[in-house]
Structures are given as C-alpha cells and as structure tokens.
C-alpha positions as CSV (number, residue, x, y, z in Angstrom):
1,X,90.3,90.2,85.9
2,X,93.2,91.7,87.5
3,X,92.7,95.5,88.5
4,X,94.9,98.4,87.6
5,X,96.8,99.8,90.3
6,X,95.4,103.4,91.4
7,X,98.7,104.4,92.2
8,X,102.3,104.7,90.5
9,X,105.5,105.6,92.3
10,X,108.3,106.4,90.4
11,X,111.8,106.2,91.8
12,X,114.5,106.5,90.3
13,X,117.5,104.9,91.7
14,X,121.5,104.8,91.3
15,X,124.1,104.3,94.2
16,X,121.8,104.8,96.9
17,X,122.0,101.1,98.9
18,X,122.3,102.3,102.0
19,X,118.9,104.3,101.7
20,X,116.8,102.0,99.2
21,X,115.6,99.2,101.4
22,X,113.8,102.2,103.6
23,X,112.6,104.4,100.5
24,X,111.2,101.0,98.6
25,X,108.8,99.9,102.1
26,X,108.2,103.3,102.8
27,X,106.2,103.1,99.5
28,X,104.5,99.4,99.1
29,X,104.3,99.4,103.1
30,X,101.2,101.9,102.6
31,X,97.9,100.1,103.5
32,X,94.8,101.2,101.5
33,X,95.1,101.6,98.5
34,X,96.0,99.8,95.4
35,X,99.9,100.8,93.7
36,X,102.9,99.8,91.8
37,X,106.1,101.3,92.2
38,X,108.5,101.2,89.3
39,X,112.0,101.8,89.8
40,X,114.6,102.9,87.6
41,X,118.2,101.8,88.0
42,X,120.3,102.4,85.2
43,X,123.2,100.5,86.3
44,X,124.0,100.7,90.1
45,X,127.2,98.9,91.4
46,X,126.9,99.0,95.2
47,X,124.4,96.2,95.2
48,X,121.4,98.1,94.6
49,X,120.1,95.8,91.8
50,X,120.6,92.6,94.3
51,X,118.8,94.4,97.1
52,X,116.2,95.3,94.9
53,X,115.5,91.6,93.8
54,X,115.3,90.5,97.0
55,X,112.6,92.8,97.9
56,X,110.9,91.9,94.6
57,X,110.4,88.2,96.0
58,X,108.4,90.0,99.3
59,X,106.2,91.9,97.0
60,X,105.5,90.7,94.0
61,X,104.2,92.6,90.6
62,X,103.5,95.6,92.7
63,X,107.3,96.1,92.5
64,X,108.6,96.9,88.8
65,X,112.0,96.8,88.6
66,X,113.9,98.7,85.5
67,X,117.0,97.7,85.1
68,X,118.3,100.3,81.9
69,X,120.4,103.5,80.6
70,X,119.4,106.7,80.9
71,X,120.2,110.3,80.2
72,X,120.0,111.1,83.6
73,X,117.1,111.6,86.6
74,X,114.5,113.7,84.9
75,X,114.9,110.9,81.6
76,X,114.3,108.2,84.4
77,X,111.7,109.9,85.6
78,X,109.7,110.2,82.3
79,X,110.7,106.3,80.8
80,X,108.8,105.4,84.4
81,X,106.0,107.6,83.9
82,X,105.4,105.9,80.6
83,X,105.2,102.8,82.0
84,X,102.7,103.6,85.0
85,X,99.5,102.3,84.6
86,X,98.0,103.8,88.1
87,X,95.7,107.3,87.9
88,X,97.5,109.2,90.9
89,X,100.9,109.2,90.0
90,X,104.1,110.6,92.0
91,X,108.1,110.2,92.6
92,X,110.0,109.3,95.0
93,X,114.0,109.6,94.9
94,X,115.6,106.6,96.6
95,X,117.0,108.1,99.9
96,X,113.9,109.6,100.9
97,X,111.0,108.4,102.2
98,X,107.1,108.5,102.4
99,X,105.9,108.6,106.0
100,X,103.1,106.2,106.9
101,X,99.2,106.4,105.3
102,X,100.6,109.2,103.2
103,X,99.3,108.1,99.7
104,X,96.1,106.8,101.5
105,X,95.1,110.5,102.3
106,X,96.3,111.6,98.8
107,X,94.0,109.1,96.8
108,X,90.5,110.9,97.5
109,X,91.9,114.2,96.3
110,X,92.9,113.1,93.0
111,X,90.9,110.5,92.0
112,X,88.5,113.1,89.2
113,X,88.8,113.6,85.9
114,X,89.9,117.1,85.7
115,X,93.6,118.1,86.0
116,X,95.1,118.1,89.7
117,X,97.2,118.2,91.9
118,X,98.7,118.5,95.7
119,X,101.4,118.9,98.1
120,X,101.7,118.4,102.1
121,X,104.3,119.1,104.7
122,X,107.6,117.5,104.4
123,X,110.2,116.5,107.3
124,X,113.9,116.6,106.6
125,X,116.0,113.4,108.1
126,X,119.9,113.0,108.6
127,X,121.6,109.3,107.1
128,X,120.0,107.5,110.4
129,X,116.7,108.6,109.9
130,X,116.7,111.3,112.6
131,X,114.4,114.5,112.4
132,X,116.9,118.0,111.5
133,X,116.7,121.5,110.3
134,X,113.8,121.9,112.2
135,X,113.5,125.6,111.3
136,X,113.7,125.1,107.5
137,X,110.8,122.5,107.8
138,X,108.9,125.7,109.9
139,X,109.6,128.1,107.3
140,X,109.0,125.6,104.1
141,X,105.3,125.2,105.9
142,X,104.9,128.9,106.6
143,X,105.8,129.9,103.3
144,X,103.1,126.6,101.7
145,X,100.6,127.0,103.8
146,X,98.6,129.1,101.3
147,X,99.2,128.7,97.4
148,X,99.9,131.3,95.1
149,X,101.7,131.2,91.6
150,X,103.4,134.4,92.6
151,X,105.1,133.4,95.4
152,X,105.8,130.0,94.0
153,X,107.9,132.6,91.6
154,X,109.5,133.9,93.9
155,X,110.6,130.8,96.2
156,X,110.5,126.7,95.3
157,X,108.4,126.1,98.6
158,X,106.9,122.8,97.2
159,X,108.8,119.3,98.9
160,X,108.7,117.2,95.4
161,X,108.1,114.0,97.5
162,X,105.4,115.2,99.4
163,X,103.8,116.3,95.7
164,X,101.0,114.0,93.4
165,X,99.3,114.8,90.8
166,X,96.4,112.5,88.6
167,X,97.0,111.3,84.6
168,X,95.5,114.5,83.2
169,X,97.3,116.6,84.4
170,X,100.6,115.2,83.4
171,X,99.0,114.3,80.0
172,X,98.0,118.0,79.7
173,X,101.6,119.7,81.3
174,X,103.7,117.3,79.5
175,X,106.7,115.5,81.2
176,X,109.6,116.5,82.6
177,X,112.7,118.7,81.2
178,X,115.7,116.1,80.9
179,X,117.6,119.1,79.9
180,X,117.7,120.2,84.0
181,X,119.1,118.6,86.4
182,X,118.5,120.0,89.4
183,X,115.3,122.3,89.3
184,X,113.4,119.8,86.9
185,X,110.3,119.5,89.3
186,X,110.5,123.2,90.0
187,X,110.1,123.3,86.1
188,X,107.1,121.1,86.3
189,X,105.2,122.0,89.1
190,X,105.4,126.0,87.5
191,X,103.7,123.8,84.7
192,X,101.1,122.7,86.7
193,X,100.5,125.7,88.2
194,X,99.7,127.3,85.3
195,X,97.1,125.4,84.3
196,X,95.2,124.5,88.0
197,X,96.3,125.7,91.5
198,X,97.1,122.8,93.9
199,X,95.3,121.6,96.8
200,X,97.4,122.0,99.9
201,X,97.3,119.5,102.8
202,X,98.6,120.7,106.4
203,X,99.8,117.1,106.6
204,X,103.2,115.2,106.9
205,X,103.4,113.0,103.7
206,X,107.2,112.6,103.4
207,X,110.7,112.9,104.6
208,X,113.5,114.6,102.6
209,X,116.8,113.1,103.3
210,X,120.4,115.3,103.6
211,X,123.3,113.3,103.7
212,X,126.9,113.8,102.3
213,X,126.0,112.1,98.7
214,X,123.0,113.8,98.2
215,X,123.0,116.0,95.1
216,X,120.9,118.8,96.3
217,X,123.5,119.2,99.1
218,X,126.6,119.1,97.3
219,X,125.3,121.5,94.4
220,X,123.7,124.1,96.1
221,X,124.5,126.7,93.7
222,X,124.4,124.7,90.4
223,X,120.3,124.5,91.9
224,X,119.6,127.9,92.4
225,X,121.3,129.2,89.1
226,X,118.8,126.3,87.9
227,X,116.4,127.3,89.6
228,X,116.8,131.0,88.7
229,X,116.6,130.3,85.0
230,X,113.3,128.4,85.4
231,X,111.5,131.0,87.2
232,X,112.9,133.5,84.2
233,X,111.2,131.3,81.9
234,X,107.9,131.2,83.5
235,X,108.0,135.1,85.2
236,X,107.5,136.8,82.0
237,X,103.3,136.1,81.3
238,X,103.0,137.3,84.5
239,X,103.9,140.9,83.4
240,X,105.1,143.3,85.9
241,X,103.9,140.9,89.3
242,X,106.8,138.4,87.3
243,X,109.2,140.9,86.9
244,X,108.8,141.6,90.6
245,X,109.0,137.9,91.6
246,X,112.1,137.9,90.1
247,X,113.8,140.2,92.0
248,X,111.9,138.7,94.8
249,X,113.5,135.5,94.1
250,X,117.2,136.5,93.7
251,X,116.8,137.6,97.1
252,X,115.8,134.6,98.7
253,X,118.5,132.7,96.7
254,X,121.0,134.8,98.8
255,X,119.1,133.9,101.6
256,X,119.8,130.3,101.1
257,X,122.8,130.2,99.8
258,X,124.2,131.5,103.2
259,X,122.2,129.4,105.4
260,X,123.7,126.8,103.5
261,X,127.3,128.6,103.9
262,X,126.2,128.6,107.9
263,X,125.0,124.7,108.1
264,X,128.5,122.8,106.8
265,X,130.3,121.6,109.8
C-alpha cells in the first residue's frame, strides 16, 4: 500500500532558473517526514522545465511537475492545492527557500483535525544566498512575536513561506483570490485568522529572497494599494478597533514605502 504524503508544497514557478534548483532541494531535502511538492510552471522559457526534469529523475514521485496555463500566481497556487494529497499543506515561490528541518518542526503542530495553522521567523537573502536587511527581519519578528487580528490589520507581519496550515482549514477558508496579485496571502491569512488564531513559532523556517526580478521589489506600491484594499475588506466586522487599524495601517504603509525609497542603490 503506498502511503499518502503528510505534506504538500506548492510552488509555483515561471522564469526563475537561476533560483529553482535551490528552492526545489530546499523542499524534498527535508528529512522526517513524508511530502510531495508539486510545481506549477505554466510555460517558462529560460530552461526551467529542463532543470526541473532533471531533478525529477533524483527524486522521483515526490516531485510533481505541472507543466500548464494559468491566470496567473494565486490561479497556480489553487490548481496545485487541488491536486495535493498531503494534510499539512504550504507554498513556496521558486526563488525562495525553506531552511533546513523546517517542515519537520511544523508537522506536530498541524497534524489534528480542527482548523490550524502557523507561522515562524523568516530570513531575507540577496541573489547569492547571503543574509540582508537585517533590521527588517528584527522588526518582522518584533512585530510576530505575539498574534493578534488587530495588528495583523494594521501591518502584513506574517512571511508567507514561513506560514502552513492543515486541510481543514483551507477546506473551511476557501482558496485563494486569483483576482490579487500581490497581497493574495495577506487576503488569506486575514481568512484564517478569522476563523482560528495561529500558533507562532520563534523559529527560522524560511528565507525570503530580494533580487532585481522579484515582483514584490519592483511593485512596491502596486502591493501596498493591494494590500490596503484587503485590510478595508476585512477592517469593517471589527467595528471601531478596524476603523482604527485602518488608519493604523496607512501609516505603516508610508513607513515602508520610504524605507523602500531609502534601500535602492
């Protein structure tokens, strides 16, 4: 009898070559625990698809490879969620990376019946792999360190690839907007957050990559006019605390926006 992985990684995947190789081991390089990771390529020129069948022949069925059209990221996303089969599930774009025993720690937390869900600590890496922004990983920590769905109105503090969540909960929140582009797991982890409160781990389960290509980096304020119109959708149950959050929130977008203005070279 051949037993169901407990895991699925999505990752969805298009011109990212030079990252891919390191993102795909990061993930089936975990010892531990039983997984799949499925990614989704809708049509990558740059030699993605060769690499990835290459890496196929080193690992076998526990690397899905989907080679199809899309509608964009968040529609990847969802056609590989569909096709998981594991009960911890999680994604993981293709020029980051998961840092070593990660998913082993997150299996435990995750593996009931009830909706959950959880987030660690996240490093942020330049193209060579090289620890950066030091500060910004400080303050991303300070600000996660303790879970509220008021401050999570008020600031995105959650690193999507450090983030996992089990089938219920996904069954119960429903999948992701393919309508956004940018704040689409800001959407969905709002989501989750109304229906259960995450567990928080003080542990480094992933690496966010910047580099010149990268898409939060070259549409910095396309995300946090995104990002804004989530948190107005969401604000409102929350009565008078949301209205607050969301002046809270514009605030902190300035914020960033000019650190962002004070980081290019």
């Amino acid at each position: 009898m051949t037993l169901l992985p407990q895991i699925s990684i999505v990752m969805p995947c298009y011109q990212q070559v030079a990252f891919l190789e390191e993102a795909v081991r990061s993930v089936l390089d975990q010892e531990g625990v039983d997984l799949e990771l499925l990614v989704m390529d809708p049509g990558s020129t740059d030699g993605s698809r060769e690499l990835l069948l290459n890496l196929q022949q080193d690992y076998g069925e526990k690397l899905q490879l989907h080679f199809a059209a899309d509608d964009g990221q968040a529609d990847a996303i969802n056609r590989g969620m569909a096709r998981a089969r594991g009960q911890v599930l999680g994604w993981l774009n293709s020029d980051d990376r998961l840092r070593p025993g990660a998913l082993r720690q997150v299996l435990p937390l995750l593996a009931g019946s009830e909706p959950s869900w959880l987030y660690g600590r996240c490093g942020i890496i330049d193209e060579g792999g090289r620890p950066i922004a030091r500060y910004i990983v400080w303050y991303k920590n300070l600000r996660g360190r303790r879970f509220s769905f008021h401050k999570f109105l008020t600031e995105d503090f959650i690193p999507q690839m450090a983030t996992f969540w089990n089938r219920p909960l996904w069954e119960t929140a429903g999948e992701l907007d393919k309508h956004r582009h940018l704040a689409m797991d800001y959407d969905l982890f709002l989501r989750f957050a109304g229906i259960t409160d995450p567990v928080v781990l003080r542990r480094y389960l992933a690496d966010f990559r910047v580099h010149k290509a990268a898409k939060s980096s070259l549409r910095v304020d396309e995300h946090l006019a995104e990002a804004f119109l989530t948190v107005c959708r969401h604000a409102p149950a929350s009565g008078w605390r949301g209205q607050l959050a969301l002046v809270l929130h514009r605030i902190y977008a300035l914020r960033t926006r000019l650190i962002y203005l004070l980081m290019k070279p």
